[in-house]
NUNUVEX-404023 format. One record per atom (N, C-alpha, C, O): x negated, y negated, z. Coordinates in steps of 0.2 Angstrom, whole numbers, plus 2048, in hexadecimal, padded with zeros to 3 digits. Each point is the difference from the previous one (the first is absolute). Example, Ala and Ser with C-alpha at 12.3 -4.5 7.8 and 13.67 -1.06 7.14 Angstrom:
<nodes>
7BE81C827 8047FA800 7FC7FA800 7FB801803 8077FA7F9 7FC7FA801 8047FB803 7FD7FA801 
</nodes>
This chain:
<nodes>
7FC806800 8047FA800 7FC7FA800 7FC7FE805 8037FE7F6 7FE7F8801 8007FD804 8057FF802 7F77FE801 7FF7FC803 8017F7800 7FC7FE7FC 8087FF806 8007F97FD 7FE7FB806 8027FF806 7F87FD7F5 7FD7FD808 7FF7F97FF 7FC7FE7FC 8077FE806 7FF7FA7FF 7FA7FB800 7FD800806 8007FC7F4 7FB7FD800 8007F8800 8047FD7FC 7F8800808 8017F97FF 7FB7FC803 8017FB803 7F780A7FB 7FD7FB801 7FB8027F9 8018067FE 7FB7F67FF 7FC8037FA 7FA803802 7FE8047FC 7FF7FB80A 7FA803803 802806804 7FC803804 80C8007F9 801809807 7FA8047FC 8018027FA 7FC800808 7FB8067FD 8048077FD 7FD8057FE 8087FB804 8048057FB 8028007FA 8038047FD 7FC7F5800 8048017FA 7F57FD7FC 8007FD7FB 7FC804808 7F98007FF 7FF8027F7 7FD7FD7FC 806807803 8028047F9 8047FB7FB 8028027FB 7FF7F8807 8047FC7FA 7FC7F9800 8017FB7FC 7FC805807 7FB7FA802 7FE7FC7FC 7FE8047FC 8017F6800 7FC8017FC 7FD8017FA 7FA8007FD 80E803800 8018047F9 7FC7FD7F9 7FE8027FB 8027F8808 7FB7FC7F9 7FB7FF7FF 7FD7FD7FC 80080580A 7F7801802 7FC8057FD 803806802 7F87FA7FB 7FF8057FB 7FB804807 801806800 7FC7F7804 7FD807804 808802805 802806800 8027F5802 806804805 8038057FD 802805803 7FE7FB7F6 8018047FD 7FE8077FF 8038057FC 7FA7FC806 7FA8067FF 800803808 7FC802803 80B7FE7FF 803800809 7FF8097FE 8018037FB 7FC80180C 7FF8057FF 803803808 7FE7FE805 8068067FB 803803808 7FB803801 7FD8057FD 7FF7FA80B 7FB804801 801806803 7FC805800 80D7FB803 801808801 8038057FB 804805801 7F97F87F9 8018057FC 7FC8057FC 7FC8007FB 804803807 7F98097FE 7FE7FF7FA 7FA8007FF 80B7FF7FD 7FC8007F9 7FD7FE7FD 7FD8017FA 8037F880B 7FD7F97FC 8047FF7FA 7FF7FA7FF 8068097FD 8047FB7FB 8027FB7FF 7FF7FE7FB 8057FF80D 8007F97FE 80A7FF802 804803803 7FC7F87FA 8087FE801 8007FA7F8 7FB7FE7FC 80C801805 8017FD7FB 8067FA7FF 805802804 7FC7FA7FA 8087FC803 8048017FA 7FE8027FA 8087FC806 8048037FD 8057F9801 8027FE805 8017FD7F5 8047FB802 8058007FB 7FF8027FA 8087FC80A 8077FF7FD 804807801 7FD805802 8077FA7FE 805804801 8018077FC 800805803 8017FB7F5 7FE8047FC 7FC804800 8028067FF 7F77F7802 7FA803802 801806806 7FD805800 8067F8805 7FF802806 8048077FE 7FD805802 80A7FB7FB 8048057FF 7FB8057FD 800806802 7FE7F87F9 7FA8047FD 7FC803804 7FF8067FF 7FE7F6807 7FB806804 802805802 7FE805800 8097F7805 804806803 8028087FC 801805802 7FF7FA7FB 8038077FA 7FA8027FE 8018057FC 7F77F8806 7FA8047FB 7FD803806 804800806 7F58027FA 7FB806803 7FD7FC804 7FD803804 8027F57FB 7FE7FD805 8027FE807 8057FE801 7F5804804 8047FE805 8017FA802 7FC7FB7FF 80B804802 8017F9804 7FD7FF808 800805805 7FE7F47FB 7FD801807 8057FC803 805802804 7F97F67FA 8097FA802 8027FC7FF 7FD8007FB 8077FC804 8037FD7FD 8037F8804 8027FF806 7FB7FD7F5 8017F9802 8037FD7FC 7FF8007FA 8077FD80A 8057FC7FB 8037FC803 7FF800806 8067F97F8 8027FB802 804801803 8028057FF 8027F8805 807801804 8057FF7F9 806802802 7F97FC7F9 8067FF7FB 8008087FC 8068027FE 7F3800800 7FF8077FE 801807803 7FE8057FE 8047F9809 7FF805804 8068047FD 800806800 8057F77FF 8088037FD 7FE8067FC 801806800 7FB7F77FB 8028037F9 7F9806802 8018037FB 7FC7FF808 7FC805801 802804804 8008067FF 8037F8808 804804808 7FE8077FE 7FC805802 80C7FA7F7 803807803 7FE8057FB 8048057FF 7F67FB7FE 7FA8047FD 7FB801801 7FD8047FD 8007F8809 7FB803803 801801808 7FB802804 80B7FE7FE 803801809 7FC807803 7FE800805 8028077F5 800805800 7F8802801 7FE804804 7FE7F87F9 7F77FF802 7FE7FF806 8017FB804 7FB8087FC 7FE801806 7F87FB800 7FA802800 8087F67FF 7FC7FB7FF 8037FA803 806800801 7F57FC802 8037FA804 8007FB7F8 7FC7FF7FC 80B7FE806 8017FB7FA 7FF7F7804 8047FE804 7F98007FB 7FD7F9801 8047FA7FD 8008007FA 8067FB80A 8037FE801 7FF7F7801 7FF7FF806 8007FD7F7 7FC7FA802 8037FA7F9 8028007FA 7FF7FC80A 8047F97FC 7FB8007FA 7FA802800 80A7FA7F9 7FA8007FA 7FB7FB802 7FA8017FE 8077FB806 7F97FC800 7FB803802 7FB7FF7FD 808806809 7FA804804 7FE8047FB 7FA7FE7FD 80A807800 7FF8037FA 7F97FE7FC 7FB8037FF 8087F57FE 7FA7FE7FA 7F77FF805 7FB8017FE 80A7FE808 7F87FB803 7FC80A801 7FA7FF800 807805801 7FC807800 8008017FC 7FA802802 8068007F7 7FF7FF7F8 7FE7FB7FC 7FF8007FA 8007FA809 7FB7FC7FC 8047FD7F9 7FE7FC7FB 809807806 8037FD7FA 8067FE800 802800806 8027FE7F6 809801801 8028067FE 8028027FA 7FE80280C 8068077FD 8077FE7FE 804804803 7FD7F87F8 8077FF7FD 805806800 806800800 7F68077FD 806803800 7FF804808 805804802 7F77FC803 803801808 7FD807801 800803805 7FE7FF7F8 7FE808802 7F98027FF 7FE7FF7FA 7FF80380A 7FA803800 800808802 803801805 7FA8057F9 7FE805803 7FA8037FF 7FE8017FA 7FE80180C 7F7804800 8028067FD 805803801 7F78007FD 8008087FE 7FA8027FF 7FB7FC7FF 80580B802 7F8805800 8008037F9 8048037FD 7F37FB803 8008047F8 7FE8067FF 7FC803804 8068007F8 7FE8067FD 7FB8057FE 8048007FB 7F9802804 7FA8037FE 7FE8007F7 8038067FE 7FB7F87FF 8018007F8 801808801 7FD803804 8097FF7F4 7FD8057FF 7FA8037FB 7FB7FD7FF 8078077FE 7F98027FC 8067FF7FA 806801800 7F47FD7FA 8027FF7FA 8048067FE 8068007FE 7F5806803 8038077FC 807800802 8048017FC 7FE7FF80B 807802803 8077FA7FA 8058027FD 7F87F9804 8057FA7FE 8008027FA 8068007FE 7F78027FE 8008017F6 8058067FF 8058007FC 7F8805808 8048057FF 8058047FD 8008047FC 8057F7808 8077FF7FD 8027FA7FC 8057FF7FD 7F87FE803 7FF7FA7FB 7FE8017F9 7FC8037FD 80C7F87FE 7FE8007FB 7FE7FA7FD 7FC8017FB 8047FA807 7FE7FA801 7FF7FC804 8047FE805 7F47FD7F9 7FE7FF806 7FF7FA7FE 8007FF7FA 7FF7FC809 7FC7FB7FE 7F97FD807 8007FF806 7F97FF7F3 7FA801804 8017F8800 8037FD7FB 7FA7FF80A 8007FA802 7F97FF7FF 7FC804803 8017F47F9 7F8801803 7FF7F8802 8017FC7FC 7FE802809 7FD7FB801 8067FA801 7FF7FA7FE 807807804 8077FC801 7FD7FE809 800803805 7FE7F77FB 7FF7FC804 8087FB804 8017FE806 8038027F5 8047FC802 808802803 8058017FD 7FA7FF80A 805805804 8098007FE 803805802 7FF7F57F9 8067FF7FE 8018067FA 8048037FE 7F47FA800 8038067F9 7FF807801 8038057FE 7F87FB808 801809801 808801802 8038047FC 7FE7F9808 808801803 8048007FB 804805800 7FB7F87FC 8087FF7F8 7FB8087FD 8058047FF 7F87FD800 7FE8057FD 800808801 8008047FC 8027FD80D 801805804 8088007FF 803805800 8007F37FF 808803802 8008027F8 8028067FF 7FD7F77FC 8008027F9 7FD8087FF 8028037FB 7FC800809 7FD8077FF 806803803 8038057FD 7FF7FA808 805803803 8088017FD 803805800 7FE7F47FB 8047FF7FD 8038047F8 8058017FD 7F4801803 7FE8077F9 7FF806801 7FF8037FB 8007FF80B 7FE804802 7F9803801 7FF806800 7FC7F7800 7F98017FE 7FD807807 801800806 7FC8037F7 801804807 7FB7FF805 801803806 7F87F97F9 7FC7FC804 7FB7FB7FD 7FD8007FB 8037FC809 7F97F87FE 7F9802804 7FF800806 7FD8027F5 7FA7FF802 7FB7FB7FF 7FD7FF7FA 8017FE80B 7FC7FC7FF 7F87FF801 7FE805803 7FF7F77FB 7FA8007FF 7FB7FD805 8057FF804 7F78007FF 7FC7FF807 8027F9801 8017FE806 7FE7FE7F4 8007F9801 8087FC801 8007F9800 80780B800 8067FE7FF 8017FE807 7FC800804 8097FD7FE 8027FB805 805807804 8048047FE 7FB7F9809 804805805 8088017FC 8017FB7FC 802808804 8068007FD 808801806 8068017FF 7F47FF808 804800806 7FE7F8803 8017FE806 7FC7FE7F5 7FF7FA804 80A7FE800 8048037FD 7FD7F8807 8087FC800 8028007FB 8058037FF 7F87F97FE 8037FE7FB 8028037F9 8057FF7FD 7F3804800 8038077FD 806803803 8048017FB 7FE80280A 806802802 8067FE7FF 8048037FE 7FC7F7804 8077FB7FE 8008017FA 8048047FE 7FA7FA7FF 7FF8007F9 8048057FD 8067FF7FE 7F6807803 8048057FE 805804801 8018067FE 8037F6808 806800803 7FE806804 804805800 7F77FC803 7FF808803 7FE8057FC 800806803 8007FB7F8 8008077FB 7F8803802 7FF806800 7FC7F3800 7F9803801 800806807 7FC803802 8097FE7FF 800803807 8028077FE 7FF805803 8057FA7F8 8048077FD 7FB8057FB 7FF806800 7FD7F57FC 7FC8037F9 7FB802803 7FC7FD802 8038097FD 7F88037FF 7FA7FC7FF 8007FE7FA 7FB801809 7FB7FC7FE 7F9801804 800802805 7FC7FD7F6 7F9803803 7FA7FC7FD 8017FD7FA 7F8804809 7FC7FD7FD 7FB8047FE 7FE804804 7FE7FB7F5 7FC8037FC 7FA7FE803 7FF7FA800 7FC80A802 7F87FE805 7FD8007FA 7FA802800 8087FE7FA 7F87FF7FC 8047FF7F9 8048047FD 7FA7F6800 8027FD7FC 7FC7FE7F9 7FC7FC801 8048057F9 807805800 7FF8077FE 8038037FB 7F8800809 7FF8087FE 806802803 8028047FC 8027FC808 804804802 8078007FA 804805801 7FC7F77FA 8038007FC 8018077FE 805803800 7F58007FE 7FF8067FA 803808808 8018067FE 8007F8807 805805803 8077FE7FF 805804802 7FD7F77FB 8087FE7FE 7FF8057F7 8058037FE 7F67FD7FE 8018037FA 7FF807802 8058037FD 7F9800807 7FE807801 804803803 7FF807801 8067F4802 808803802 8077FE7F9 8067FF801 7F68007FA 8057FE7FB 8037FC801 806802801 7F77F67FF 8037FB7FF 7FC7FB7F9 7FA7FE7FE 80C801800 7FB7FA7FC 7FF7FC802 8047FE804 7F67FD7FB 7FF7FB805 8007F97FA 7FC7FF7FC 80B7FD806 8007FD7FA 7FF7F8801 8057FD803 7F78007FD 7FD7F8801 8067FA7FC 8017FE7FA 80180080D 8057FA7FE 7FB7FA7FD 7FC7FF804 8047FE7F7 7FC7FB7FC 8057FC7FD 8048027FC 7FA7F6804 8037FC7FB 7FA8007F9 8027FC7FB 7F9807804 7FB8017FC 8078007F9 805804800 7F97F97FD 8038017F9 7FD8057FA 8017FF7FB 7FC804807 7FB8037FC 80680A804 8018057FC 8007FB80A 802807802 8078017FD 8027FB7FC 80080B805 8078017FE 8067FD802 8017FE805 8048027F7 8087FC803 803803805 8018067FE 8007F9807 806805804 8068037FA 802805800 7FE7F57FD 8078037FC 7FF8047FA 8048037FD 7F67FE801 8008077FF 7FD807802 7FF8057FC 7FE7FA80C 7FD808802 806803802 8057FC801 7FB80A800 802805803 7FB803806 7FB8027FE 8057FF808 7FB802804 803808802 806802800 7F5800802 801809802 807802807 8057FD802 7F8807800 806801807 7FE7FD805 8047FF805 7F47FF7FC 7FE7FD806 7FC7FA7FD 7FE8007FA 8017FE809 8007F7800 7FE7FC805 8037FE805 7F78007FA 7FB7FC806 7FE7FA7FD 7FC7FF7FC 8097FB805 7FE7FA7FE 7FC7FE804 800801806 7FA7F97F7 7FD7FE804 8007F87FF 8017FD7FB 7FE80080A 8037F67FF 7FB7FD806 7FF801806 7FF7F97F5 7FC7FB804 8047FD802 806800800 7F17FB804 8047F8803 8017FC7F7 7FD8017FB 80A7F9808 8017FB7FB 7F77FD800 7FC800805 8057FE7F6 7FA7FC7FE 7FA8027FD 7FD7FC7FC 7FF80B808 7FC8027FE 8018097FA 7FD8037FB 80A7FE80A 8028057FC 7FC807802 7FD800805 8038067F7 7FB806802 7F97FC800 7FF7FB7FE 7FE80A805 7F77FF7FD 7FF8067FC 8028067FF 7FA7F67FE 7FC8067FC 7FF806801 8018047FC 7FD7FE80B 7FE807801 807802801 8008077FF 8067F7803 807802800 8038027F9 8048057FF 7FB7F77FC 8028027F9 7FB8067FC 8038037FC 7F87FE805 7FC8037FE 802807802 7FF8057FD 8047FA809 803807803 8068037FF 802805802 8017F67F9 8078017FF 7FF8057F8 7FC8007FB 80B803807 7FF8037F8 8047FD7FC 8018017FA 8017FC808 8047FD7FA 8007F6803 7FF7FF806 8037FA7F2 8027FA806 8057FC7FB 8007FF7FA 80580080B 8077FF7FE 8037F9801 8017FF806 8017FD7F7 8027FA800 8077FD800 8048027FC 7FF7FA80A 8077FF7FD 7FE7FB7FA 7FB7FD7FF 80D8057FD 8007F97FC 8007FC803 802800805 7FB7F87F6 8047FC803 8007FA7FA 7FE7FF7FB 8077FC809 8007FB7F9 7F97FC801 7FC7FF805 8047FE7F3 7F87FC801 8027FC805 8057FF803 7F37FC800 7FF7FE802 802801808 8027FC804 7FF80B7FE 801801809 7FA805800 8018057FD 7FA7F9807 7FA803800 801806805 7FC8047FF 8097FE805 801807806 8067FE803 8037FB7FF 7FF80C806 8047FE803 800801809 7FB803801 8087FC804 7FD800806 8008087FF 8028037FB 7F980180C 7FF8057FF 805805802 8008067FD 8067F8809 805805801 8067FF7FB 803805800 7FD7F57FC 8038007F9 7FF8057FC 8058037FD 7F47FD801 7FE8057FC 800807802 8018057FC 7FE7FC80A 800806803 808803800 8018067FF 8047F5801 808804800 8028037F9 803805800 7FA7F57FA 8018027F8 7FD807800 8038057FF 7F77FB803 7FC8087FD 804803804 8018067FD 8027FB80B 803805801 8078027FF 8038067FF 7FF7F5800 8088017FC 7FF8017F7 8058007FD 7F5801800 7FD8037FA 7FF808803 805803801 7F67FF800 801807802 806805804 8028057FE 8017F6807 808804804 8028017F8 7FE8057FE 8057F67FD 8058017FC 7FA8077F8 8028037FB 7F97FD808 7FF8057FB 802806803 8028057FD 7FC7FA80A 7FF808804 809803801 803806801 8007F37FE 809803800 8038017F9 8058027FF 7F77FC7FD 8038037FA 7FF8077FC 7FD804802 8067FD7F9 7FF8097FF 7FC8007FA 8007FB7FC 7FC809802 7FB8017FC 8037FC7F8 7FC7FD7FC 80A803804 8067FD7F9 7FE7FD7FF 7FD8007FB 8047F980B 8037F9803 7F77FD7FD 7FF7FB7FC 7FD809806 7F97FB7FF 7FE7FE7F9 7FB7FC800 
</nodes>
């Protein structure tokens, strides 16, 4: 059963975990009685929060406004979590920001799993390389979710995809989707062919192929840069094939979870159609 404990000072050391949130070391908050060293992680808005509740994360607690406390109650009463209860001002001034939408929740992370488990049953993947910018991971994990992708692998240098905001973003789904990180980039690519995937290099390069006219096999490993820089070299080089949306002149790319939804809703309608239809 819940706990519901009222807060109303910004220095209570129990809500220590929400402290902060804007501070790039407070950020990097670490529970020391936790074994595994994993870590924690925050989780904000309402939707999101719905979203943890329903995944494999644990919840640790939950801080919200006296105006949000309504709309959470009677979803999380049954947890066995103290929920943190504190006027929005209190709220903003322990967060360092305006929680306009009222809800914060801590949670413990998980242990990556291993690439081979995730592929598995995956027919489609998409590899992430170098996506620095926590809005577009999030539009991109919910975009994966939304196509069904069967997991996002990402590359050493991608951005937490459990930071906040990333999360918000992706209305919670990063919480849902399979995801993992590749330790060696990008040889580890050539274990994604050798489990029969193609590994196919998303490019605005005008010289690669049109999406609108491949066809791709039954499995399907897209791979997608950061905006601006795009693949690198040693990433295209690894690819077996490099694939371009159209576009009209004069639009040089397009953002990357944009482009990431086209190519998966391109492959979903190949893999649902019947050998006739193609």
């Amino acid at each position: 059963m819940a706990e519901v404990v009222a807060v109303a000072d910004v220095a209570d050391h129990r809500v220590a975990p929400y402290r902060g949130l804007t501070d790039g070391e407070l950020r990097r908050w670490r529970d020391p009685a936790e074994p595994d060293g994993l870590g924690a992680f925050i989780v904000e808005g309402v939707l999101a929060i719905r979203a943890l509740v329903r995944s494999a994360y644990p919840l640790r607690s939950l801080l919200v406004s006296e105006a949000r406390f309504d709309a959470l109650a009677a979803e999380v009463a049954h947890l066995d979590v103290p929920i943190y209860v504190a006027p929005r001002a209190v709220l903003s001034g322990i967060a360092g920001f305006d929680v306009h939408r009222g809800a914060l929740a801590a949670a413990g992370r998980l242990p990556p799993p291993a690439v081979d488990d995730l592929v598995a049953a995956a027919t489609v993947l998409a590899v992430v390389e170098e996506v620095s910018d926590h809005e577009n991971l999030g539009a991109l994990f919910r975009n994966a979710a939304a196509f069904g992708v069967g997991a996002v692998l990402l590359g050493p240098r991608c951005a937490d995809p459990l930071y906040r905001r990333s999360v918000r973003v992706s209305l919670g789904h990063v919480l849902h989707v399979p995801w993992t990180r590749l330790a060696r980039w990008p040889e580890d690519l050539g274990a994604l062919r050798a489990g029969g995937f193609e590994v196919v290099a998303l490019t605005p390069d005008r010289a690669s192929e049109s999406l609108d006219e491949v066809r791709l096999g039954p499995r399907v490993a897209w791979m997608l840069g950061a905006e601006g820089p795009g693949l690198s070299a040693a990433a295209l080089d690894a690819a077996d094939r490099r694939v371009r949306i159209p576009l009209e002149a004069g639009v040089d790319s397009l953002n990357v979870a944009t482009a990431a939804a086209i190519a998966f809703h391109h492959v979903q309608r190949d893999h649902r159609a019947g050998p006739g239809d193609r």
